[in-house]
C-alpha positions as CSV (number, residue, x, y, z in Angstrom):
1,X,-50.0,6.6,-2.2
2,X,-49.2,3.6,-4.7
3,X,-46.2,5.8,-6.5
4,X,-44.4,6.7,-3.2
5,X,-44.6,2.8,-2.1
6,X,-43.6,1.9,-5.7
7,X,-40.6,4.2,-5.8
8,X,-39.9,3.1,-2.3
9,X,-39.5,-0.5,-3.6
10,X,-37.4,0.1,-6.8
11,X,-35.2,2.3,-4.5
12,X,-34.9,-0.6,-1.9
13,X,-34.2,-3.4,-5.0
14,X,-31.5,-1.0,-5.9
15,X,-30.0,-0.6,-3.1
16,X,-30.0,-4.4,-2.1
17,X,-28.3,-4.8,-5.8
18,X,-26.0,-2.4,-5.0
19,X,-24.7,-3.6,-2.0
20,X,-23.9,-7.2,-3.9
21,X,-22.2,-5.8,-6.8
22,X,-20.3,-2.3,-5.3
23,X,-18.0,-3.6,-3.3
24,X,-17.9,-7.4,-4.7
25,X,-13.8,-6.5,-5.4
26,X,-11.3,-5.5,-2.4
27,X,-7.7,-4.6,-1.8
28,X,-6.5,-5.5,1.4
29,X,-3.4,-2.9,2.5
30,X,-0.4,-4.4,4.9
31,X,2.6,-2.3,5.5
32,X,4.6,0.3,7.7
33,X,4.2,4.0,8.5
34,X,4.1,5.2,4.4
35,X,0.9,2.9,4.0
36,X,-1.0,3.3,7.1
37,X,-4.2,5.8,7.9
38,X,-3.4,8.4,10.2
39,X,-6.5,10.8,12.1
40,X,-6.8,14.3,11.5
41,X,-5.1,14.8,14.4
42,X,-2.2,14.2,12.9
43,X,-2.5,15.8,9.6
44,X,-0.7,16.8,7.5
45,X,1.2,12.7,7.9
46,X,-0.4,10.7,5.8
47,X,0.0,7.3,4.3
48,X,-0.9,6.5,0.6
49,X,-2.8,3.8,1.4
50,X,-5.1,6.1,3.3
51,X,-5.2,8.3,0.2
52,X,-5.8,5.4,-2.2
53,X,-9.3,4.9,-0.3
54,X,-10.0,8.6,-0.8
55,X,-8.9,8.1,-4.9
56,X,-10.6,4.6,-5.2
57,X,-12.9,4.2,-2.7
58,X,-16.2,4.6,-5.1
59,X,-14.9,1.7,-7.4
60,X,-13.4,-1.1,-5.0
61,X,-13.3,-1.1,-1.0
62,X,-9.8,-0.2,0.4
63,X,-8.7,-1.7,3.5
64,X,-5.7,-0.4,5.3
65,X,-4.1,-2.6,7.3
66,X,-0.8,-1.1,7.6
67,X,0.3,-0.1,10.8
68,X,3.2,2.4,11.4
69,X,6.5,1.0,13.0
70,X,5.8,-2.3,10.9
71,X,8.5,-4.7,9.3
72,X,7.7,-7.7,7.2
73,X,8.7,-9.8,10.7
74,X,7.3,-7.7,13.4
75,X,3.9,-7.5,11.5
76,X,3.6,-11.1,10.9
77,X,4.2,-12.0,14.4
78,X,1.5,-9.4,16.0
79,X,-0.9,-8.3,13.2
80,X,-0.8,-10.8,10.5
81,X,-3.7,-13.2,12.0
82,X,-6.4,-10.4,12.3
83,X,-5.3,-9.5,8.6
84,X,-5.2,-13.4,7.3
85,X,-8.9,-13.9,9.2
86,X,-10.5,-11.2,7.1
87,X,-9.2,-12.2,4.1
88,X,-11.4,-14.0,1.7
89,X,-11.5,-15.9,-2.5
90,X,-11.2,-12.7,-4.5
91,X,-9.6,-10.3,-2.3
92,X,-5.9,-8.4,-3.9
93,X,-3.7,-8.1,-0.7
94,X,-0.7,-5.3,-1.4
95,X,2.1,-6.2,0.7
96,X,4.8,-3.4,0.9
97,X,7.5,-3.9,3.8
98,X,11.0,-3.1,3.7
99,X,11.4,0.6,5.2
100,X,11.9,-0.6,8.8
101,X,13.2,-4.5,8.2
102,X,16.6,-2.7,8.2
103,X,15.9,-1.8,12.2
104,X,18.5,-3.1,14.6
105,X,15.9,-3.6,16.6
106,X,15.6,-7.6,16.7
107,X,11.4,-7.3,16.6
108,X,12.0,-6.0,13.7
109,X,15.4,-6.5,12.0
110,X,15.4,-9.1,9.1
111,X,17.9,-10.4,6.6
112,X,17.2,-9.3,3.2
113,X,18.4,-12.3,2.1
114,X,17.2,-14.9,4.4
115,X,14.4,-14.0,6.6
116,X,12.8,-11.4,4.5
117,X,11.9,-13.4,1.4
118,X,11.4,-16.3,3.1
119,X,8.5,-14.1,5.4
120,X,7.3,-12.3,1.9
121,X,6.9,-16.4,0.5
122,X,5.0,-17.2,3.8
123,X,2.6,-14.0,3.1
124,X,1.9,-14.7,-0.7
125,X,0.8,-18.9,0.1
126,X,-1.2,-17.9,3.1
127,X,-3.0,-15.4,1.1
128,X,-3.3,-17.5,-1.6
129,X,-4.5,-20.5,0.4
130,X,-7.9,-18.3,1.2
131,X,-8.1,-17.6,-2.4
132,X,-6.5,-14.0,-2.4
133,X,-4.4,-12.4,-4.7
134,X,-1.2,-11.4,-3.5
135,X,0.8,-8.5,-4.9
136,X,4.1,-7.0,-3.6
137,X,4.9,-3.8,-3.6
138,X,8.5,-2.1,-2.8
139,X,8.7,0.8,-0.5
140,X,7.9,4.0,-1.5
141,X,11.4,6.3,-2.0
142,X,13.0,8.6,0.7
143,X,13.8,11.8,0.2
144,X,17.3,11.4,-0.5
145,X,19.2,13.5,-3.5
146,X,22.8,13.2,-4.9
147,X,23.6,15.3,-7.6
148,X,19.5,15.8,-8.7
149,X,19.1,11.7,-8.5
150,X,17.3,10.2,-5.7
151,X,20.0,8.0,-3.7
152,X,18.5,4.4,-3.6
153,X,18.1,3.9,0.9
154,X,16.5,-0.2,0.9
155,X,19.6,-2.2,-1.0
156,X,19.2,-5.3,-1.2
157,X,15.3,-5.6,0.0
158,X,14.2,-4.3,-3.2
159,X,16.4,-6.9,-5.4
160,X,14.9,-9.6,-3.1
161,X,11.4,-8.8,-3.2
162,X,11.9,-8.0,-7.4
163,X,13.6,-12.0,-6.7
164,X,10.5,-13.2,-4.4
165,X,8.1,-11.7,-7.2
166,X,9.7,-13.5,-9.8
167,X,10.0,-16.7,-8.3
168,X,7.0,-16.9,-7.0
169,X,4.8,-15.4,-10.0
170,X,3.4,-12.4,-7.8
171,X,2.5,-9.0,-9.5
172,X,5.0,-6.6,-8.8
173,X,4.7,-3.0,-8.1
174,X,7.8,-0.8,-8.1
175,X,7.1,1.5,-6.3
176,X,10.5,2.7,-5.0
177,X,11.0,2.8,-8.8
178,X,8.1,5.0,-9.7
179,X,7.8,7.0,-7.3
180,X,11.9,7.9,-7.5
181,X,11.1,8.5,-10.9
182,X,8.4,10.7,-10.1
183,X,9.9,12.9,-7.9
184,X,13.0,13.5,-10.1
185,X,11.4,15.2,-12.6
186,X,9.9,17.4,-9.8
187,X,13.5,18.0,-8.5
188,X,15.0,18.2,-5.1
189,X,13.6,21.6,-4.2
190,X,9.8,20.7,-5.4
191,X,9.7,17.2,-4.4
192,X,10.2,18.2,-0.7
193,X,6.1,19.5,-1.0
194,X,5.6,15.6,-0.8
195,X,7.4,14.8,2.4
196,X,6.7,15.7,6.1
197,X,10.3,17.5,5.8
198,X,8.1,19.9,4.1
199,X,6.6,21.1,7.4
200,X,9.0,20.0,10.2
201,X,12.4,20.1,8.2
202,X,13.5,17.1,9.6
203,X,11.3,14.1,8.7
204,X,12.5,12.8,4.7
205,X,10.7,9.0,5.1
206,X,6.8,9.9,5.7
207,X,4.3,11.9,3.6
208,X,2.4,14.5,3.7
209,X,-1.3,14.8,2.1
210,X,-0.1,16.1,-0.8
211,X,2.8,13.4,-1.4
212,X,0.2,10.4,-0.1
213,X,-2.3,11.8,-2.8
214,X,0.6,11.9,-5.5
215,X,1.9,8.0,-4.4
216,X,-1.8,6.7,-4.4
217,X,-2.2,8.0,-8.2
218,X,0.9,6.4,-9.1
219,X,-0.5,3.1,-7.3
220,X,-3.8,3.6,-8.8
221,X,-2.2,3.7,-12.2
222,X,0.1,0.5,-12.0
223,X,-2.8,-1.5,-10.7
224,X,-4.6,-0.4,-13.5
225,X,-1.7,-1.5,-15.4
226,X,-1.8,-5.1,-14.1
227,X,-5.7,-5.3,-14.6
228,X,-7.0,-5.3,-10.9
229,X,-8.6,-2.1,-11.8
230,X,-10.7,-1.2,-14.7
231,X,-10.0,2.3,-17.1
């Protein structure tokens, strides 16, 4: 009876270390539709922040805070509190906005050169008032081709946030870069296997499974780059 109650004990020691030291590093998600979780009743749409938690989930603890329909404004006037109250010293908050700040819809319209860095530089101090670590991330590319080059859809809110980032000494993912990049050399005819246009022919903005899992490696690789993630 004493080895079973022994083994019990190390097990429970173990575990209690475990649950100070797994999870002791977390990345915080806010975004639009591209980032967001979605249920399996809606698969195939996924968002790559939902598939970043599938690739790192074991090493840091992913939480998704994006929520579809999101622009920098309309997110920080209706989900921004919740996200700021969870927030803690330590934490790396990933901010990507930009696909639907181009809306005419006033909720969610904003300037790319007035409002929208100036709500980026509001997002970076209040995170790092609570001790996070804020990073920005531009959006994720359409699937848009001209002459076997993806066409470049977000303007001037990628040269702003690349100007916020700079300014304010943020880490930077390029996304939009990177993941243009990536699905160039996959071509226009292959890269549609990343895109919901793969199943409904219509839809060249959101991703599918397979795309979300290719975007999240690409993520997971410039985070490692930058040193939030270990090799």
């Amino acid at each position: 009876m004493k080895q079973p109650k022994l083994l019990l004990c190390i097990f429970l020691c173990l575990l209690s270390l475990y649950s100070k030291t797994a999870f002791c590093q977390r990345i915080i998600l806010i975004g639009d539709s591209t980032v967001s979780d979605y249920p399996i009743s809606r698969t195939p749409l996924t968002g790559w922040g939902q598939s970043l938690r599938k690739l790192i989930g074991n090493r840091v603890r992913v939480i998704n805070h994006a929520v579809p329909g999101s622009s920098s404004l309309f997110f920080y006037n209706n989900y921004w509190r919740s996200t700021l109250s969870i927030l803690k010293a330590g934490d790396f908050l990933l901010i990507q906005f930009g696909h639907v700040d181009e809306s005419a819809d006033t909720a969610r319209h904003t300037d790319p050169n007035s409002s929208y860095p100036s709500l980026l530089i509001r997002y970076i101090k209040e995170a790092k008032m609570v001790g996070a670590y804020p990073i920005l991330v531009t959006p994720v590319a359409r699937y848009r081709f001209s002459q076997e080059k993806v066409v470049d859809t977000h303007g001037e809110y990628l040269k702003s946030m690349i100007r916020v980032a700079n300014n304010m000494r943020v880490p930077l993912i390029d996304l939009a870069k990177l993941s243009a990049k990536a699905i160039e050399r996959l071509g226009e005819k292959d890269a549609r296997k990343w895109y919901m246009l793969n199943y409904d022919g219509q839809d060249k903005d959101h991703l599918n499974d397979f795309g979300a899992d290719a975007v999240a490696l690409i993520v997971e690789s410039a985070l490692t780059e930058i040193g939030v993630l270990k090799n």
